[in-house]
TIRO-2110 file (N, C-alpha, C; in Angstrom, 1 decimal):
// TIRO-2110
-52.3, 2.9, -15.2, N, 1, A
-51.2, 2.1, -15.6, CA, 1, A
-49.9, 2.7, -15.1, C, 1, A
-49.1, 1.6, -14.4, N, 2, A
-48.1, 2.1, -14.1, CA, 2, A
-46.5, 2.5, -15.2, C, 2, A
-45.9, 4.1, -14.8, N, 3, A
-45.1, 3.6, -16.1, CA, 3, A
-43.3, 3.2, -15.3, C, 3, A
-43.1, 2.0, -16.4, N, 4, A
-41.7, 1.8, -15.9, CA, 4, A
-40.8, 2.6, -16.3, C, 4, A
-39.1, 2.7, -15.5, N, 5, A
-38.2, 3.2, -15.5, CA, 5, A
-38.4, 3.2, -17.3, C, 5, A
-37.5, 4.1, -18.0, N, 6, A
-36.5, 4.3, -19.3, CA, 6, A
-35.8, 3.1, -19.3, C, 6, A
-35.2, 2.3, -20.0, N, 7, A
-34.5, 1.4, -20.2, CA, 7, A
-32.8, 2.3, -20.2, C, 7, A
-32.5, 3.6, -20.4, N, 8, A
-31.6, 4.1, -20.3, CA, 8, A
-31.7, 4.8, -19.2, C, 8, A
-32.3, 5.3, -19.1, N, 9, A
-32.6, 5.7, -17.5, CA, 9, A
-31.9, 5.1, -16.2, C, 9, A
-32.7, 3.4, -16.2, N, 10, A
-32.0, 2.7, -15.9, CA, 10, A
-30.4, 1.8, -15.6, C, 10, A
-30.2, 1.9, -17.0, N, 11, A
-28.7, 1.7, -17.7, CA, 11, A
-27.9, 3.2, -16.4, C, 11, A
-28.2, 4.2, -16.6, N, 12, A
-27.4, 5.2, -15.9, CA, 12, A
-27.4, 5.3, -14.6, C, 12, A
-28.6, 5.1, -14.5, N, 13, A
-28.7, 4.5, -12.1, CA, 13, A
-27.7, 3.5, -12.0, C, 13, A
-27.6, 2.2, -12.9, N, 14, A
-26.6, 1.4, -12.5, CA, 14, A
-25.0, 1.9, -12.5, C, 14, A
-24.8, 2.8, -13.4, N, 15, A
-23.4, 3.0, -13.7, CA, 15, A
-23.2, 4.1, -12.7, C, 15, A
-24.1, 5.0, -12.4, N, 16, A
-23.8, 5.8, -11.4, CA, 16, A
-23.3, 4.8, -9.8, C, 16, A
-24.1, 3.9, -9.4, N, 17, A
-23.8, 3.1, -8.7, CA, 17, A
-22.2, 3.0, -8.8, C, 17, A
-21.7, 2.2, -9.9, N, 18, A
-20.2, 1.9, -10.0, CA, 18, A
-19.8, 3.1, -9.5, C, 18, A
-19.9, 4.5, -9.4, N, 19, A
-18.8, 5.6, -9.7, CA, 19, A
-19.1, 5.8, -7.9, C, 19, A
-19.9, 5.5, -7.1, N, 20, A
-20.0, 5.9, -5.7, CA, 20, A
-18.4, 4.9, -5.3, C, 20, A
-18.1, 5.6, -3.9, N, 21, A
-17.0, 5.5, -3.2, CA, 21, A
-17.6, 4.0, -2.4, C, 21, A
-16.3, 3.1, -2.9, N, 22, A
-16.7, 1.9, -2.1, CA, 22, A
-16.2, 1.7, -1.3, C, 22, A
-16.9, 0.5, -0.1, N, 23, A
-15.9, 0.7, 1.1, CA, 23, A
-14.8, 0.1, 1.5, C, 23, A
-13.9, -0.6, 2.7, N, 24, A
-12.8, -0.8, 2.5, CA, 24, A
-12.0, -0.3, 2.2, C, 24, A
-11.0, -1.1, 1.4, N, 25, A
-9.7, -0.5, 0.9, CA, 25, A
-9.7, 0.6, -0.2, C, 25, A
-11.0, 0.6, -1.0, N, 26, A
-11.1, 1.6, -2.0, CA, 26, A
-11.8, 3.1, -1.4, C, 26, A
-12.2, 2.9, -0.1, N, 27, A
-12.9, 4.0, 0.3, CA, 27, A
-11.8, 5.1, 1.2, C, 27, A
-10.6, 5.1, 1.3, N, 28, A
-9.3, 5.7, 1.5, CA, 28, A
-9.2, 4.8, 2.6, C, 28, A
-7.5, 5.8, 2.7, N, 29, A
-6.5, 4.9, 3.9, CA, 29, A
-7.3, 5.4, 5.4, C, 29, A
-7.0, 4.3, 5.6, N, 30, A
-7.2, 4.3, 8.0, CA, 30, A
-6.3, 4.9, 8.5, C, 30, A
-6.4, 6.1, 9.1, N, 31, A
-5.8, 7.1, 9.7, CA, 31, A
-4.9, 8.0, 9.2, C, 31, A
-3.9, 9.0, 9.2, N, 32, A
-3.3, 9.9, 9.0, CA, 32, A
-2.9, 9.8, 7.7, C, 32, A
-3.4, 11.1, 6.6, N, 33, A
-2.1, 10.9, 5.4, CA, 33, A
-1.6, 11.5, 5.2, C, 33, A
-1.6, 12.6, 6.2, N, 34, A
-0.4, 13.7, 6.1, CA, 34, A
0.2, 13.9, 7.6, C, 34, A
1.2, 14.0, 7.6, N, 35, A
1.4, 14.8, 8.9, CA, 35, A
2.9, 15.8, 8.7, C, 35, A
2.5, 17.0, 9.1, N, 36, A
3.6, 18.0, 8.7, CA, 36, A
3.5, 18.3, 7.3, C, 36, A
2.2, 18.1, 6.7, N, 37, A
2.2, 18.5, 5.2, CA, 37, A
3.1, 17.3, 4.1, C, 37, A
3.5, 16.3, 4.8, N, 38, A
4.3, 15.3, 4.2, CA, 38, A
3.2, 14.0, 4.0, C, 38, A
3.1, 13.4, 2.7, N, 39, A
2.2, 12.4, 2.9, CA, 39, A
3.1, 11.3, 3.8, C, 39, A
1.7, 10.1, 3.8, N, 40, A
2.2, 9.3, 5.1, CA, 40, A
2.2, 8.0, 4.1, C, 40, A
3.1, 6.9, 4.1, N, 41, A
2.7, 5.6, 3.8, CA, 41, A
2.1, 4.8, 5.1, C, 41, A
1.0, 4.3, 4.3, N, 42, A
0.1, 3.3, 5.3, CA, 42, A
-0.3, 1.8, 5.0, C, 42, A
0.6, 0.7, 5.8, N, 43, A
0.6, -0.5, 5.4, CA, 43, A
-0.7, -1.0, 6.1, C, 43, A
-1.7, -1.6, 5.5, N, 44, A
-2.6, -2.2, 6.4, CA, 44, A
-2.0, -4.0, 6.4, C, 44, A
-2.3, -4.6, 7.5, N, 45, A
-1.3, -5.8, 7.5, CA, 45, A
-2.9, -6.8, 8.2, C, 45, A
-2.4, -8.2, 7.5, N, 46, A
-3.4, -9.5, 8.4, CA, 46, A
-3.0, -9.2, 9.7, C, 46, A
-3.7, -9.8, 10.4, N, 47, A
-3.9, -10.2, 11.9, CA, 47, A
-3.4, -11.9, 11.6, C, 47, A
-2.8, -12.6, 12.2, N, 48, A
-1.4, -12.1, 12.6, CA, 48, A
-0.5, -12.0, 10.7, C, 48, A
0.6, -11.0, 10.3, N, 49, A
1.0, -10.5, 9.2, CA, 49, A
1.0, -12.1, 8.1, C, 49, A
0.4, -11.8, 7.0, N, 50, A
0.9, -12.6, 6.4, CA, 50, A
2.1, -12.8, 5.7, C, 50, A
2.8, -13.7, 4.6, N, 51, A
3.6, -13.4, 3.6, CA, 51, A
3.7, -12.0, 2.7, C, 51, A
2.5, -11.8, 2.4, N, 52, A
2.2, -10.4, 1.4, CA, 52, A
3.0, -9.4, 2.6, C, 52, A
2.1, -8.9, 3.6, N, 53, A
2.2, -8.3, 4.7, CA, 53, A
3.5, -8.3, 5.2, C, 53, A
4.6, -9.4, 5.1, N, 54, A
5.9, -9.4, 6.1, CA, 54, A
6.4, -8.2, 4.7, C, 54, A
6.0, -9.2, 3.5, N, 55, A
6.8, -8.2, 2.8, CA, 55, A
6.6, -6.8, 2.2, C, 55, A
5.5, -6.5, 2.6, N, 56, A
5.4, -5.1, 2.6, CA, 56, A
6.0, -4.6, 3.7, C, 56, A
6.1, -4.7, 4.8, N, 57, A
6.9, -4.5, 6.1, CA, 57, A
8.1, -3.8, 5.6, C, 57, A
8.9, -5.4, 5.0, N, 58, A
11.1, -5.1, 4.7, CA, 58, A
10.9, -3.9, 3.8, C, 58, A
9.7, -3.8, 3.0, N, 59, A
9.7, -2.7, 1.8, CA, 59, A
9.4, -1.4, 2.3, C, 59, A
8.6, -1.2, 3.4, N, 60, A
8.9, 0.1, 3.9, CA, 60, A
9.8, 0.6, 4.9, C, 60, A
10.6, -0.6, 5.4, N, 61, A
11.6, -0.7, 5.9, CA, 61, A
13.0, -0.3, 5.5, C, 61, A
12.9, -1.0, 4.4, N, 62, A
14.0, -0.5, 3.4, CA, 62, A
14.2, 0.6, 3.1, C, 62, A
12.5, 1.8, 2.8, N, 63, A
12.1, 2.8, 2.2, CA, 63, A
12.3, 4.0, 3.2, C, 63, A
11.8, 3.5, 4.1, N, 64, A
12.8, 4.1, 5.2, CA, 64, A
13.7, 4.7, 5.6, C, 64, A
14.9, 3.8, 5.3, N, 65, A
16.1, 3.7, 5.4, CA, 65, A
16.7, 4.5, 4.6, C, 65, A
16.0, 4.7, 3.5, N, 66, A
16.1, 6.1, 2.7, CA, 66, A
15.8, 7.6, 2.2, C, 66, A
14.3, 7.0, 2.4, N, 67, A
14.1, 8.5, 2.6, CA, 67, A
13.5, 8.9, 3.7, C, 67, A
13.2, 10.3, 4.8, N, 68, A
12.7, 10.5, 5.7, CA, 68, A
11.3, 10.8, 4.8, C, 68, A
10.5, 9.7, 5.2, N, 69, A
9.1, 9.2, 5.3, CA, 69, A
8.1, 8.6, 6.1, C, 69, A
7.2, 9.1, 6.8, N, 70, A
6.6, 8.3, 7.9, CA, 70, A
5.5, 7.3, 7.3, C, 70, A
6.0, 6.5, 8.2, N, 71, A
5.4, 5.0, 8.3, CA, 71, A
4.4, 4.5, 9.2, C, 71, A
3.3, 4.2, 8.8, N, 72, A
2.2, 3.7, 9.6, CA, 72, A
1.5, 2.8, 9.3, C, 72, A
1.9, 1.3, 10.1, N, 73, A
1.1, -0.3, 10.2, CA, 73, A
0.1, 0.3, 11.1, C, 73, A
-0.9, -0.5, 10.2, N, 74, A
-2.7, -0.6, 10.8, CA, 74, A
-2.9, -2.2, 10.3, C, 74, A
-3.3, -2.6, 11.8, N, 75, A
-3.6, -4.3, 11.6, CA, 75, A
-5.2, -4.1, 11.0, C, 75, A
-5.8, -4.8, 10.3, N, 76, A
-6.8, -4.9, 9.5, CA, 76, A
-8.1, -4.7, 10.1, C, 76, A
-8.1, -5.2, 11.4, N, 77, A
-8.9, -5.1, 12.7, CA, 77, A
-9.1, -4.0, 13.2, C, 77, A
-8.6, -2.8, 12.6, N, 78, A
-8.6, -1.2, 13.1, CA, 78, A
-8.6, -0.7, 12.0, C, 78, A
-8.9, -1.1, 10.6, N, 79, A
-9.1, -0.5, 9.2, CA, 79, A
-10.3, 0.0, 9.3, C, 79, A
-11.1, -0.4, 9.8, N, 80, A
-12.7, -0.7, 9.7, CA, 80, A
-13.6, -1.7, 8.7, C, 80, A
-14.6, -1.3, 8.9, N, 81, A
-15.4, -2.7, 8.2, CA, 81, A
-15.0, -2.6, 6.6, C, 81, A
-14.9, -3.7, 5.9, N, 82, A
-14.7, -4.0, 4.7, CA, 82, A
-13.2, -4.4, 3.8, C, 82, A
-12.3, -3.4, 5.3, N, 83, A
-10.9, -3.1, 4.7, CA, 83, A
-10.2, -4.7, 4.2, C, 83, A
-9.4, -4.3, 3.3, N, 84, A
-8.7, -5.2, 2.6, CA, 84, A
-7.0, -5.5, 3.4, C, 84, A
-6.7, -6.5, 3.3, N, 85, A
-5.7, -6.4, 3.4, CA, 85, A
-4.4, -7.9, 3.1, C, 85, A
-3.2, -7.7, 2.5, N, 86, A
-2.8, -6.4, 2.5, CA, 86, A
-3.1, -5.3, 2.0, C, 86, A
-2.8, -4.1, 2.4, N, 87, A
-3.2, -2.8, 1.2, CA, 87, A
-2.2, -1.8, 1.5, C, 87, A
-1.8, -0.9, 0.8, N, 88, A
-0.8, 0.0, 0.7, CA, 88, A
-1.4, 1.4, 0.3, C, 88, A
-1.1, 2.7, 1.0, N, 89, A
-1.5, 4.1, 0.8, CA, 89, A
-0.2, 4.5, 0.8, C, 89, A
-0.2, 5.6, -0.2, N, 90, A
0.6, 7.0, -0.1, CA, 90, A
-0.2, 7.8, -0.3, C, 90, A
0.0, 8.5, 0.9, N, 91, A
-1.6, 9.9, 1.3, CA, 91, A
-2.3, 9.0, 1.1, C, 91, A
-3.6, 9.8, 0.2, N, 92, A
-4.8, 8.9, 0.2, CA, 92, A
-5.0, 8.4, -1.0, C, 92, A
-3.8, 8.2, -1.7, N, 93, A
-4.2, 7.2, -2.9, CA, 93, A
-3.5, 5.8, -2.3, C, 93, A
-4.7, 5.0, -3.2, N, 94, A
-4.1, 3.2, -3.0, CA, 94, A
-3.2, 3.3, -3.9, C, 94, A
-2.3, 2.4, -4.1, N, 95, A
-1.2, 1.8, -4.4, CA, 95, A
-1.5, 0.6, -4.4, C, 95, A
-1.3, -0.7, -3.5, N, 96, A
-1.4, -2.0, -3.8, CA, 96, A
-2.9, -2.1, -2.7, C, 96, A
-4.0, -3.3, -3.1, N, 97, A
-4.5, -3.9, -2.1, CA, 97, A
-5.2, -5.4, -2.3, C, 97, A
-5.1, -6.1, -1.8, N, 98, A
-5.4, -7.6, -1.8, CA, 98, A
-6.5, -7.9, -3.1, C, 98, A
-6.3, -8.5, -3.7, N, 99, A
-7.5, -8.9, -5.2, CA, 99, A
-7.5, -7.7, -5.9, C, 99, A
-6.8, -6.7, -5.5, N, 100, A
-7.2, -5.4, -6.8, CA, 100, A
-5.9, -5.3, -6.9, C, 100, A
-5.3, -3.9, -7.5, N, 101, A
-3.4, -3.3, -7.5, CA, 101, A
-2.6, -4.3, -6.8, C, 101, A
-2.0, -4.8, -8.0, N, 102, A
-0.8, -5.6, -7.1, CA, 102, A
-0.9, -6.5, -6.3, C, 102, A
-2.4, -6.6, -6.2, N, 103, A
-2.5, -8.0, -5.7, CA, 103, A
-2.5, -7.8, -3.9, C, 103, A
-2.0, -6.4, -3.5, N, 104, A
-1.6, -5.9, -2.3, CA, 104, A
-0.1, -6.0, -2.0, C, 104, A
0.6, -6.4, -2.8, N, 105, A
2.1, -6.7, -2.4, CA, 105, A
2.9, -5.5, -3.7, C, 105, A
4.0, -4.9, -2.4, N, 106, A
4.6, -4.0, -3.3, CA, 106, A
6.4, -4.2, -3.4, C, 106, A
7.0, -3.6, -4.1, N, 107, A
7.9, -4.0, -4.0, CA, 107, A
8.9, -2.6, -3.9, C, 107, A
10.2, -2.5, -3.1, N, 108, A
10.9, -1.2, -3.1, CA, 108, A
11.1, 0.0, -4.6, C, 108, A
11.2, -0.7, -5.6, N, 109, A
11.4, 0.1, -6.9, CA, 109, A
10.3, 1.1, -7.0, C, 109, A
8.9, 0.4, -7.2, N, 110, A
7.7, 1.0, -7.2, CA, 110, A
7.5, 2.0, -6.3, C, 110, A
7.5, 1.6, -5.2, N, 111, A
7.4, 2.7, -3.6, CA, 111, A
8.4, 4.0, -4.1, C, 111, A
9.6, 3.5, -4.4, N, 112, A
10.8, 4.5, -4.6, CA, 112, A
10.5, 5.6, -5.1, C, 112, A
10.1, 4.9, -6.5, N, 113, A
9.9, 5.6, -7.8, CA, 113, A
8.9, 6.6, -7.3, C, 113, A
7.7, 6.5, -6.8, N, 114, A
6.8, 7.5, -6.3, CA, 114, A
7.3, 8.5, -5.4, C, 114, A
8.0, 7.9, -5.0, N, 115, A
8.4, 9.3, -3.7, CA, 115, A
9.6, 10.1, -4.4, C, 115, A
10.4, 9.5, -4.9, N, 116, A
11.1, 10.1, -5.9, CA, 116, A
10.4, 11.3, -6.8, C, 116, A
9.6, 10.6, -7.4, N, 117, A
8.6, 12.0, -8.0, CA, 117, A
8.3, 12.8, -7.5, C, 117, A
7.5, 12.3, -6.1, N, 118, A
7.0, 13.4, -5.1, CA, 118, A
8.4, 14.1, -4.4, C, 118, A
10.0, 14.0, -4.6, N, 119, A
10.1, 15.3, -4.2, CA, 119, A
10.7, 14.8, -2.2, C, 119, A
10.4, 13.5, -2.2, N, 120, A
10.9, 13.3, -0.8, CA, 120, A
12.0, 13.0, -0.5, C, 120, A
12.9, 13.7, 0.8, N, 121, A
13.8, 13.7, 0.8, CA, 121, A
14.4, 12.5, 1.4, C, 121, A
15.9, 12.6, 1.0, N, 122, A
16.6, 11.1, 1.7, CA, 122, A
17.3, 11.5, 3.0, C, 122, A
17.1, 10.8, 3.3, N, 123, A
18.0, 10.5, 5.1, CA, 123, A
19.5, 11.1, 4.7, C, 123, A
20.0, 11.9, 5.7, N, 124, A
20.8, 12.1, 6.1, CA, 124, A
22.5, 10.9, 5.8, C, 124, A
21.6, 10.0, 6.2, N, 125, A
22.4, 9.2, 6.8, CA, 125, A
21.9, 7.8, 6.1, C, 125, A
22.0, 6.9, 5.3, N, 126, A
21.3, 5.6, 4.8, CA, 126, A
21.1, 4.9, 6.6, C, 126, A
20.2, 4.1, 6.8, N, 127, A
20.4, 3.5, 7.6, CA, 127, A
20.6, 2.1, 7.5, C, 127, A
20.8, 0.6, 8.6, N, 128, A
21.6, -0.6, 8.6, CA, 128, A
21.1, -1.3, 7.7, C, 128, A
19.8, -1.2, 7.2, N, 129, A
19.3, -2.0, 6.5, CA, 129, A
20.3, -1.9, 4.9, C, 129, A
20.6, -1.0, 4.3, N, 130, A
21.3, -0.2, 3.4, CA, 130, A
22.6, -0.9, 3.5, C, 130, A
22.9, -0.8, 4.5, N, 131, A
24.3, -1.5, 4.5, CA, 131, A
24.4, -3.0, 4.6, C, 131, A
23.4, -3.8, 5.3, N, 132, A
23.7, -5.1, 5.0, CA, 132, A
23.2, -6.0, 3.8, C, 132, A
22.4, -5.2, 2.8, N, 133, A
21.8, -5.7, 1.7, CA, 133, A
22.6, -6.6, 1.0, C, 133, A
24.0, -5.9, 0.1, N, 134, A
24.8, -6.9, -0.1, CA, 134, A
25.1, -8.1, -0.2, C, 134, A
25.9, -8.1, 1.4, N, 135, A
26.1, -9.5, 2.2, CA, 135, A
24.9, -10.4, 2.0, C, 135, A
23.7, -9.6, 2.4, N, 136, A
22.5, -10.6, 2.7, CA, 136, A
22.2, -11.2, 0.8, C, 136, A
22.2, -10.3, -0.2, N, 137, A
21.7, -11.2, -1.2, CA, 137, A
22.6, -12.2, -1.8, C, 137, A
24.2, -11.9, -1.1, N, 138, A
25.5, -13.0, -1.3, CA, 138, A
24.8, -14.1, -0.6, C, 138, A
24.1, -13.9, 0.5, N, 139, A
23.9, -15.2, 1.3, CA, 139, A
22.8, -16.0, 0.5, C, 139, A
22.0, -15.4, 0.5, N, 140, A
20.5, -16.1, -0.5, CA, 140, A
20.7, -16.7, -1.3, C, 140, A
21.9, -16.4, -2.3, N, 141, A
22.4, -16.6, -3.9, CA, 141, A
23.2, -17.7, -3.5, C, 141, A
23.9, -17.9, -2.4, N, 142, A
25.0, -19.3, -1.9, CA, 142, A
23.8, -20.0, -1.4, C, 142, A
23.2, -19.7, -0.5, N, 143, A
22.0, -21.0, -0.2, CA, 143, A
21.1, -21.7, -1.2, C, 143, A
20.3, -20.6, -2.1, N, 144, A
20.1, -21.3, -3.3, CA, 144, A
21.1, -22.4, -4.1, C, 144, A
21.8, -21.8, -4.6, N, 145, A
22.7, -22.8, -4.9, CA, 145, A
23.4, -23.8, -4.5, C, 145, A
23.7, -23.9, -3.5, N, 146, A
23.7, -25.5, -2.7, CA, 146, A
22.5, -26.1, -2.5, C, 146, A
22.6, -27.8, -3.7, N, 147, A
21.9, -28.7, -3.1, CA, 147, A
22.0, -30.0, -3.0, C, 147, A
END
């Protein structure tokens, strides 16, 4: 007679399953997360970027512009198999990725606030983006309101 699995036995093969490293966006970032001992932010973006994707772009753009932090777009097509996208790393933790965290879309406060913790320094110098913010949300706020 043959004997079957434990009924708990069982129960714990499956749960162990959940705890293995899945692939994609949950299985770490595509390519570098450190360089110079500095983590790296890593935008993975659609093929060609979508809405989520533009705007994770201005957000590391902006993040930029403030603190010296390196930046690296990986189109989805060079994540490798499974990857999600959008998706968002600092070092090798996720942060945002498409159907899980955030849905994949992040926003400057969030980004900030992390690096701020972590200790990263700011630019020298703000760069153009910093300076035309302003003007640009005077402009958004008058176009909305005309109609």
């Amino acid at each position: 007679m043959t004997r079957l699995l434990n009924p708990f036995a069982l129960l714990l093969l499956l749960l162990s399953l959940l705890l293995l490293p899945a692939t994609g966006a949950y299985a770490g970032p595509p390519g570098a997360t450190e360089i110079d001992g500095q983590k790296v932010l890593t935008l993975v973006g659609r093929d060609p970027p979508g809405l989520r994707c533009n705007n994770n772009m201005q957000v590391a753009a902006e993040l930029s512009n403030v603190y010296k932090i390196p930046v690296q777009l990986i189109p989805v097509t060079f994540a490798g198999p499974g990857a999600k996208a959008p998706a968002v790393y600092y070092g090798g933790e996720l942060i945002a990725a498409d159907g899980g965290n955030l849905n994949g879309m992040i926003d400057f406060t969030t980004l900030a606030d992390i690096v701020e913790l972590e200790g990263v320094p700011l630019q020298d110098q703000g760069g153009r983006l910093t300076e035309i913010k302003p003007q640009f949300e005077e402009l958004k706020r008058a176009i909305k309101t005309v109609e």
